[in-house]
N, C-alpha and C positions, 0 to 999 in steps of 0.2 A: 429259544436255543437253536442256533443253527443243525440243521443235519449234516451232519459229515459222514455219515451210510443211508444216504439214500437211494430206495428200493421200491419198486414194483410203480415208477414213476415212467421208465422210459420204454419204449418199444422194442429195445434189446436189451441182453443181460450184458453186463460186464464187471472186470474184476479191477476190484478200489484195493488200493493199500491200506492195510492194518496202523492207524492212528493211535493203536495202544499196546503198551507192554504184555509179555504173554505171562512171566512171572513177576509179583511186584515186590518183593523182597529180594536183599542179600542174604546168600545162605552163611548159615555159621554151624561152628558143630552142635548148637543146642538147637536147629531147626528141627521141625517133627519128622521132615524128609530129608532122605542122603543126598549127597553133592548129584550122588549118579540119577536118584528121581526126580530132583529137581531138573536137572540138563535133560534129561527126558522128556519132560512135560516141558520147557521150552520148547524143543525142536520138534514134540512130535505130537502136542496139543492131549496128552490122554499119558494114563498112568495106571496100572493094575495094581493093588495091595493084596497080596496074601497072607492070609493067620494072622490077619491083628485079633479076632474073634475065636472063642474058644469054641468046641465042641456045645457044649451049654449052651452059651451064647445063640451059636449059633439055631437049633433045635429052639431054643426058644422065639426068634425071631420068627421062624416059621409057622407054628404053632398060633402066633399072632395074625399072620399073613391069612391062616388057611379059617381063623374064627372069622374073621373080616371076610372071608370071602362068603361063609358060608351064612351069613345074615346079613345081605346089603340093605333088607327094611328097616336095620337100627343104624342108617347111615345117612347122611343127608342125600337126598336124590339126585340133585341136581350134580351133586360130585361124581355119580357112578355113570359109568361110560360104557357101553356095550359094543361088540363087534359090530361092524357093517352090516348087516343082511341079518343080523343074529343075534339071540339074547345071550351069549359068554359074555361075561366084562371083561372090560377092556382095561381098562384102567379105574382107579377109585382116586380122585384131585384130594387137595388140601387133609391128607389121612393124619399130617400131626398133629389137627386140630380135631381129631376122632378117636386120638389114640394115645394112648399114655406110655405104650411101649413106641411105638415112631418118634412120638414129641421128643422122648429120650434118648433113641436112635440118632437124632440129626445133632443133638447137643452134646454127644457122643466125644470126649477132646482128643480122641485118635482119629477122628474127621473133621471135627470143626477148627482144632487146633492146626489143620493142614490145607481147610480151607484159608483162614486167617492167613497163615503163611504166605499164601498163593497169592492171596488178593489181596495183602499188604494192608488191611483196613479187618474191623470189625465185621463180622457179614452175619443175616437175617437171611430165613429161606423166602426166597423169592416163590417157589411153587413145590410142593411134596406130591409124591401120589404111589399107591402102590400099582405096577404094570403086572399083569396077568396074560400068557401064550399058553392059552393050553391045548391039548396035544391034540392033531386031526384041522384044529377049528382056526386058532390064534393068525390073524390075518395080517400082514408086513406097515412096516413104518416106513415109508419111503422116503428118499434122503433130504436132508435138509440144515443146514444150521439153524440152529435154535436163536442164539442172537440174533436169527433175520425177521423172525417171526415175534421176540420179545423185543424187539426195536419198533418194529412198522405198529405191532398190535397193542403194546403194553406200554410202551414209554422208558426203555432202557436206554440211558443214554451213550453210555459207552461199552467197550466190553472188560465189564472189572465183574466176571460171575463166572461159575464154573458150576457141571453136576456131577453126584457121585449115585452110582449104580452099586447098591449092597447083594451083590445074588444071595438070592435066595431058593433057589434048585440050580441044581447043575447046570453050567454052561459048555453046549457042547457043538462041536462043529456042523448038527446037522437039524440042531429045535431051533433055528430062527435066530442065533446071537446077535449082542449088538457088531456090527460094523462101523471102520472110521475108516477115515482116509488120510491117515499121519501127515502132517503140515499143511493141511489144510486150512488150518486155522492162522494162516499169514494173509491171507487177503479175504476180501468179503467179496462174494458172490451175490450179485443184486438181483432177484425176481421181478419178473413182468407179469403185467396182470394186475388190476384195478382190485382191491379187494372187497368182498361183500357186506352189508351190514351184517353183525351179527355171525359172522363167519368162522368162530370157535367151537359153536353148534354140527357143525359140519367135518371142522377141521378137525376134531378131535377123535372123529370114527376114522376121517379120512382127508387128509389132507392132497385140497388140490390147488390154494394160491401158497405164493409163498414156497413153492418149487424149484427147484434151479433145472433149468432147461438141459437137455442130455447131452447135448454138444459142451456146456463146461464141465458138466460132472465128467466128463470121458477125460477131457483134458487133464480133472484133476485125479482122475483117477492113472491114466497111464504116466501120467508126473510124478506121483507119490505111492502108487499102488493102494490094494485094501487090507487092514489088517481084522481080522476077528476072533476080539480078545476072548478067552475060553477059562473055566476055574469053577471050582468046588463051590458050595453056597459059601458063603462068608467072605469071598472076594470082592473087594471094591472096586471100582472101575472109575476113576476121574478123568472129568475129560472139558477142556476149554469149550464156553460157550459158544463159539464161531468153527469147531472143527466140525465138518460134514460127515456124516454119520444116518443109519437109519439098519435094517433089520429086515429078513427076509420071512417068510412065513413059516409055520410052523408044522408040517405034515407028520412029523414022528410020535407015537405016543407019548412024549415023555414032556410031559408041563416046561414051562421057562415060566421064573417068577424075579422079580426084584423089589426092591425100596429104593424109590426115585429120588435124590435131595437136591434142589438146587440152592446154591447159597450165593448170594449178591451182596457186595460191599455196603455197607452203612453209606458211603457216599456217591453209589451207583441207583440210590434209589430212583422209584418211576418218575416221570415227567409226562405231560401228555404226551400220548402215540403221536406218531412221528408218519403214521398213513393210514390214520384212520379216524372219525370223528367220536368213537365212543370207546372207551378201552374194554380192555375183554372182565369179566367178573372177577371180583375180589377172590374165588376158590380158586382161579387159575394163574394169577397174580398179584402176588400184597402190593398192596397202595400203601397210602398215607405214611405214619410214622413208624419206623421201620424196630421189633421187638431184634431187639440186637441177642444175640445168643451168646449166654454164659457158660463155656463147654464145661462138661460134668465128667469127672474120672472115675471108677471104678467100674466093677463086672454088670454087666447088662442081663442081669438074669430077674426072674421072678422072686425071689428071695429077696435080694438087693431092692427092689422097687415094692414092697410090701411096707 
């Protein structure tokens, strides 16, 4: 398959034009999003949901987040992710495959039915994971598109994928929230830099190939500015795979937690990586035949899943 975003090949970065749709549906009034969220996430790659989640709901999701955290030896190891320099976790990969409340979460049809929407196709979570900043320790994600990294490393061929951020503690302007850089997801920014074997080991404490060099992040940032979205737990945060984004550290006492979903079209599945000879592990990206998700309606509580 030809590359048409290729990255981390040349000695300079520079910026390619976006060869795909950013929404792939017409909207109608039975879409799961309004005219005005939809035209939103066109022009500005990201999209906040409030109160789809109850009270309940919510308290319950956490509950979930804070068991998982507190026994990561009933987890698969290789999935849990610790700070740099330090035993906090960092992240916990592939949790819907650990979890009967996540699994449920992602199949969830007030998100998957809006992922569908988006991505005009059926879509399968390309990677889950729960992200953990807790307060003092939680060390920065520094910026990057994720279709740069799920292109070169995993075999993404186009950009038909998007993730949604379910908080799960308060998001506040001063624990480390996520960050985007609105329209930025109109062009691809290509990284320099040969990547290493094996480099998801690395990348996943601390990402240093696969970076976009400071002189375009500046560009794109004095072009489109930064915004950083902010919201009680239960807010969801969608946001296009190509929009640049990342997360400052966490010095306040007060935890940041989320449920990470990425969903990828039934016909955006992997191919081989596109810059590298061996793709990153099955926890950090589904391969082969893609489990398409059939979104499930009702309340998301403990009672309900009994």
């Amino acid at each position: 398959m030809k590359d048409i975003y290729p990255s981390r090949h040349a000695k300079q970065a520079e910026f390619l034009p976006r060869h795909d749709p950013v929404v792939r549906s017409d909207w109608t009034e039975d879409a799961p999003l309004s005219r005005a969220q939809t035209e939103q996430f066109e022009r500005d790659g990201y999209l906040v949901l409030e109160d789809i989640f109850s009270e309940e709901e919510v308290a319950f999701l956490q509950r979930e987040a804070r068991k998982l955290l507190a026994d990561p030896a009933a987890l698969d190891a290789e999935t849990v992710i610790s700070e740099p320099g330090g035993k906090e976790i960092r992240s916990i990969f592939e949790i819907h495959a650990q979890s009967r409340v996540i699994e449920r979460l992602a199949a969830d049809a007030r998100l998957a039915e809006a992922a569908r929407f988006l991505l005009g196709d059926e879509v399968y979570l390309h990677q889950s994971r729960l992200n953990y900043k807790p307060g003092f320790q939680g060390k920065e994600f520094y910026w990057h598109s994720d279709f740069e990294t799920w292109h070169v490393e995993d075999g993404m061929p186009r950009m038909r994928a998007l993730s949604m951020s379910v908080l799960l503690a308060e998001n506040t302007p001063n624990n480390g929230p996520l960050m985007l850089i609105p329209g930025s997801h109109r062009t691809f920014l290509t990284c320099v830099g040969e990547t290493p074997e094996d480099h998801y080991r690395m990348s996943l404490k601390k990402q240093e190939y696969g970076v976009p060099d400071e002189d375009s992040l500046a560009e794109l940032a004095y072009k489109h500015g930064i915004v950083a979205p902010t919201g009680k737990p239960g807010s969801v945060v969608i946001f296009d795979c190509n929009v640049m984004h990342g997360s400052n550290g966490n010095i306040t006492p007060f935890p940041r937690a989320n449920a990470f979903l990425v969903y990828n079209a039934v016909s955006n599945r992997l191919q081989a990586p596109f810059g590298v000879e061996k793709p990153r592990p099955g926890f950090i990206a589904a391969r082969g035949e893609p489990r398409v998700i059939a979104p499930r309606h009702g309340r998301l509580t403990e009672e309900a899943m009994a």
